[in-house]
N, C-alpha and C positions, 0 to 999 in steps of 0.2 A: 774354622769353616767346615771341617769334615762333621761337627758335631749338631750343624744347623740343621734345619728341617728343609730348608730350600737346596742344599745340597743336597740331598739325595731324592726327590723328587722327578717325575721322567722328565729327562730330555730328548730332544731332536738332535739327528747330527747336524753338524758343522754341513753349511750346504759344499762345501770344499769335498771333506771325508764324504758325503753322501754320494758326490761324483765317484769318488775313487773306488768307494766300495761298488757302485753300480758296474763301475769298468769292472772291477774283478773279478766280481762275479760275472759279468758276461766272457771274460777270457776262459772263467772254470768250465762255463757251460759251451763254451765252442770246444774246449777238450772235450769233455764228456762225451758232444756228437759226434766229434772225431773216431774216439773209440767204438761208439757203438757203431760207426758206417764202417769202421774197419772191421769189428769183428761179426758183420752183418745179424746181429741178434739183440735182442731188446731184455733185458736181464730185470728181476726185480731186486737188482742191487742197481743198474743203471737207474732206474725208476727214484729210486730212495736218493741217489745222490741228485736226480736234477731237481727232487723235491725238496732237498737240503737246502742245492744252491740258489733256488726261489728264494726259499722263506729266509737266507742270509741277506738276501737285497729286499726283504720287507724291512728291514731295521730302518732304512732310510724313511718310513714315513710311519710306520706301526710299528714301535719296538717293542712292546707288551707281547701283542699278538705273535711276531718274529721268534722273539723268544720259548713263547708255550710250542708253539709249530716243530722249533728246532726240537725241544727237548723230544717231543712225541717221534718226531724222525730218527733222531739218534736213538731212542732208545729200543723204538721196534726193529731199527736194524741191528743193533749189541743185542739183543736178547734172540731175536728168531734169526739172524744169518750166523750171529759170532763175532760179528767184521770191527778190528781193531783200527780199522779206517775211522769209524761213524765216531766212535769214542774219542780217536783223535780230533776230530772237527770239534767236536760237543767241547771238547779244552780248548781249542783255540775260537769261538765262538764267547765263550766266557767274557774277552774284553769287547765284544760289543755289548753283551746283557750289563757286564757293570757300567761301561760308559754310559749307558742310556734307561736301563728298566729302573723303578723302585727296589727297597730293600726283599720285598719279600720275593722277587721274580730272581732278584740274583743269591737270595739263600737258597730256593727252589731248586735251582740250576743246579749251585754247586753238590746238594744232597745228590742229586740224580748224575752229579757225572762221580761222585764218591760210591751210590751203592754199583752202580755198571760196573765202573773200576774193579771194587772188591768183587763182583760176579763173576769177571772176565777171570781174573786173577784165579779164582777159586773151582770155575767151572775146566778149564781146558789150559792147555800150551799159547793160546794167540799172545798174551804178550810174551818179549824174550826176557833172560832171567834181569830184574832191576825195573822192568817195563814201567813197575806202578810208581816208582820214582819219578821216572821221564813222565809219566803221564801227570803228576802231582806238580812237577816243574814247570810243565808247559802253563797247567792250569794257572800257577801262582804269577808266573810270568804275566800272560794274558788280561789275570784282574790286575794284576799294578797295571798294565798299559791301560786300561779299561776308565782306572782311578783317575791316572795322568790327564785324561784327556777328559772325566769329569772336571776334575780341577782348574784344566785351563777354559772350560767352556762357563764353569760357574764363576772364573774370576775375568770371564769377559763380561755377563751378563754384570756382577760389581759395576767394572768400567763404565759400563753403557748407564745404568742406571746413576752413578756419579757423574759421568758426564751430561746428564738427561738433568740432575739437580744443577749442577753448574750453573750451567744454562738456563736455567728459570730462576736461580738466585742473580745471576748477571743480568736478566731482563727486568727482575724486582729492584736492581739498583740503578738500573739507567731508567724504570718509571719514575721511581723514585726522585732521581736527578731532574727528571724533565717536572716532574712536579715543584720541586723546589725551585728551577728557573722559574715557570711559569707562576707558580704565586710571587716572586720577588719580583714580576716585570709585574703583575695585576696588583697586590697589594701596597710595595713599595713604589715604581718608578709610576706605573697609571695613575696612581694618588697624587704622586705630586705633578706630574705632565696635566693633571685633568683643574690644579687649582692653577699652574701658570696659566692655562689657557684661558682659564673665568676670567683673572685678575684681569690679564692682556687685554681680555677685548672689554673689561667695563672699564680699564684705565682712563680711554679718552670720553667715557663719559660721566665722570666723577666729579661732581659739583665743585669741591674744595678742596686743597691742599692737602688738609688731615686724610681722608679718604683717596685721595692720589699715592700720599705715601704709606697707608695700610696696602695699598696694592703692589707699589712696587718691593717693599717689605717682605710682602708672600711673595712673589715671585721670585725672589734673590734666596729667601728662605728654601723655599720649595726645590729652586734648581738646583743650590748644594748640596740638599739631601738628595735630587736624582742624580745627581753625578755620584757621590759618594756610592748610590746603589750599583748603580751603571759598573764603578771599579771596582768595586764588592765580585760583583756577576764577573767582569771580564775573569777575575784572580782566578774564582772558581773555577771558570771552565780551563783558562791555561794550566792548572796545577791541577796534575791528575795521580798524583803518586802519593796525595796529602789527602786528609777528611779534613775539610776544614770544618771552621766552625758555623752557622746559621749563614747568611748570605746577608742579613744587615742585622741591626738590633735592634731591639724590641722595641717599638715606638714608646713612647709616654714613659718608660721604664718597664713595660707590665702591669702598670695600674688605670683600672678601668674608670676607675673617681675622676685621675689627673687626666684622662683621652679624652673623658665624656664634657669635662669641663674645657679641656683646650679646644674640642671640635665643633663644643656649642659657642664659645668666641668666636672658630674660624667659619660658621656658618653666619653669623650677627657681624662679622666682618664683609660675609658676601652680598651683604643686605638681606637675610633673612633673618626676619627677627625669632630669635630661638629662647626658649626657657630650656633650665636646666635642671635635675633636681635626684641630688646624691646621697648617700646614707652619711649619717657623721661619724661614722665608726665602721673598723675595717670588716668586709663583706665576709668573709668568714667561708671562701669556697679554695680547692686548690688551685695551686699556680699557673699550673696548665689551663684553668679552663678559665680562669682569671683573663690572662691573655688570649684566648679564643673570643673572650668578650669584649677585648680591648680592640681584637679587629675585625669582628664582627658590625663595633661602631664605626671604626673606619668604613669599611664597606658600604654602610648604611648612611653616611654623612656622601661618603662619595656619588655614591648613586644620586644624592638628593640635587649638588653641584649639577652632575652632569648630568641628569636629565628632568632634573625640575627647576632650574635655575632662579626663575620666576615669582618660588614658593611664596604664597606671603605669610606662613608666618612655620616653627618647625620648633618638636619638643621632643628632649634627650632624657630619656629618666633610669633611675639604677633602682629597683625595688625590692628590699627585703624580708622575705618569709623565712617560719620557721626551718623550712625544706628544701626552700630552692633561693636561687637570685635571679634573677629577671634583668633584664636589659629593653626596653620601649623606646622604638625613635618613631617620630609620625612627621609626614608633614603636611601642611595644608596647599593643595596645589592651585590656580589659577582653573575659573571653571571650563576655559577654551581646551584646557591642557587633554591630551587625545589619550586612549588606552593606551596606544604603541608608544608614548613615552614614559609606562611607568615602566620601568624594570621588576619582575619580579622571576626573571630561572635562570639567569645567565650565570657564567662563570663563577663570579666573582659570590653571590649567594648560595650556586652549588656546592664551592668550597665549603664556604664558612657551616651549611649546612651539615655535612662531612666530618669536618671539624669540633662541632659539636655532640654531633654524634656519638664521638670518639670519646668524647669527656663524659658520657652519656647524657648529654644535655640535648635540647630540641631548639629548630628556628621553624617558626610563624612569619610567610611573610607575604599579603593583598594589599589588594586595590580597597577602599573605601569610598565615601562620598566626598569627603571631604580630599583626598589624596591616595595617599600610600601611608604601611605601616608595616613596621617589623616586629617581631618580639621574638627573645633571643632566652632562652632558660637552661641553667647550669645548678642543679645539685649543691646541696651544700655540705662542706668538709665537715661530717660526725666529729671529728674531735672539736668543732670552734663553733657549729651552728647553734648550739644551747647556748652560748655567750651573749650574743645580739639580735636569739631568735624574735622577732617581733619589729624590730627599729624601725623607722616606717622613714620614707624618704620625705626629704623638702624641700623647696624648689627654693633659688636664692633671691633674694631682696630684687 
């Protein structure tokens, strides 16, 4: 610590010490008037000492300036009166210049109470025999107290600014936290809350059998996975002493081929009739962003459910370039269907937006004539993109 730059650096006193030294010096300065009322005369050694004990209580807010002040008082009182008083102050003065000036204000100092010293010393009898000892000890004294309380005023500002990081690293992990609940209530439990609710209410009006138990199928499907999230979420928040792991797992596995195909069924399941149309060979981008695609299409199938229900007709496509991968869901909506029911900035696209981002991939996502449309682009992994750059997607039988 003594060796850093921010250690030695001015400081302010402690507002504690800046009281006490105010008091003290107002004690010195009511003696001083003392004497002078008692010996009725106004001395210019009186003079010099209440100009002293001024610029001692400038330390409390200009220690630079406090310092040059003192030296100039002390020194024209040792040089033109003699007075082994002024010499003494100027040593005990010492531990406020180290506790507070820069290096060069307390080398300054200390030169100037060393040549006075050897002045006094050399000029007359004022100090008694050993004097420049005592005056040397006082000094030495004074800068260690000076250090001391550099020391403890530099390893409070530590504290503070540790505890100042703390604090903003515990506020990054409880955003954090509150992120990770809110995308497992949006992503996981809204996904499937938003297909039981479809199924539910077109149950009783499903022509046949087949189509009655696609419905009750999803919904028994859908509610187990929102339970399972649901105790996912409660564990989390109970257990605070553990990191767990993700808050449910990874839909489809992490593969955007297996998503885009399960969720163009579970749209052609909702009575939209959906095309699909995936690469036949694996995408060739990292995993990360693989899975940012995989629930991106979540998102995008969700949305379609719950606010275009209606759709008549809705297409999934996975497209691959030499440089990037693409993700395209469109659907075609009913021409009744209003602006205020397309989705397009809410939460759940803000994320995935976000998301993407991060993988430095981009989402595109309007209104059209025909509906709504997304499109979702993620990079492609340099080590594997020259393998299947070009493979062009096709849509199934």
């Amino acid at each position: 610590m003594l060796r850093s730059r921010a250690f030695w650096e001015q400081r302010s006193l402690h507002p504690v010490a800046r009281l006490l030294l105010v008091l003290a010096v107002g004690v010195l300065l009511c003696i001083a008037i003392a004497f002078i009322l008692a010996s009725g005369t106004f001395t210019r050694y009186d003079l010099l000492a209440v100009a002293l004990y001024l610029s001692l209580a400038a330390f409390a807010w200009h220690p630079t300036i406090a310092a040059v002040v003192v030296m100039v008082i002390s020194g024209v009182g040792v040089v033109f009166t003699g007075s082994g008083g002024d010499l003494l102050e100027l040593a005990i003065a010492l531990s406020l210049v180290a506790a507070t000036c820069v290096p060069w204000v307390i080398v300054a100092h200390v030169a100037l109470l060393g040549a006075l010293t050897t002045y006094i010393a050399l000029s007359g009898p004022t100090l008694a025999e050993g004097g420049v000892y005592g005056i040397a000890g006082i000094a030495l004294i004074a800068f260690l107290a000076g250090i001391a309380f550099r020391l403890v005023a530099a390893r409070e500002t530590v504290l503070v600014a540790e505890r100042a990081r703390i604090a903003k690293d515990l506020e990054a992990i409880a955003r954090h936290d509150q992120e990770r609940i809110a995308d497992e209530l949006h992503d996981g439990i809204a996904h499937d809350l938003t297909l039981i609710l479809f199924h539910a209410r077109a149950l009783p009006r499903q022509p046949d059998r087949a189509g009655r138990q696609v419905s009750l199928t999803t919904i028994e499907e859908s509610a187990e996975q929102a339970l399972q999230s649901i105790q996912s979420l409660l564990s989390l928040i109970r257990d605070t002493k553990t990191e767990g792991p993700r808050l449910r797992s990874t839909r489809y596995e992490g593969s955007v081929t297996e998503a885009v195909t399960s969720l163009g069924a579970l749209l052609h399941d909702a009575g939209i009739p959906t095309s699909v149309a995936t690469p036949s060979v694996p995408l060739g981008v990292a995993t990360t962003a693989e899975r940012v695609l995989t629930e991106t299409a979540v998102e995008a199938v969700t949305n379609i459910i719950k606010h275009a229900p209606k759709s008549k007709s809705a297409s999934i496509g996975i497209h691959v370039r030499p440089d990037a991968v693409e993700l395209v869901v469109k659907n075609v909506a009913p021409t009744s269907l209003t602006a205020e029911d397309h989705t397009t900035g809410g939460r759940g696209l803000r994320r995935a937006r976000q998301r993407l981002a991060s993988s430095e991939g981009r989402l595109e996502s309007e209104r059209t004539p025909e509906g709504w449309s997304l499109r979702a682009v993620v990079p492609a992994d340099p080590d594997s993109a020259s393998e299947h750059g070009g493979v062009s997607a096709f849509p199934p039988p």
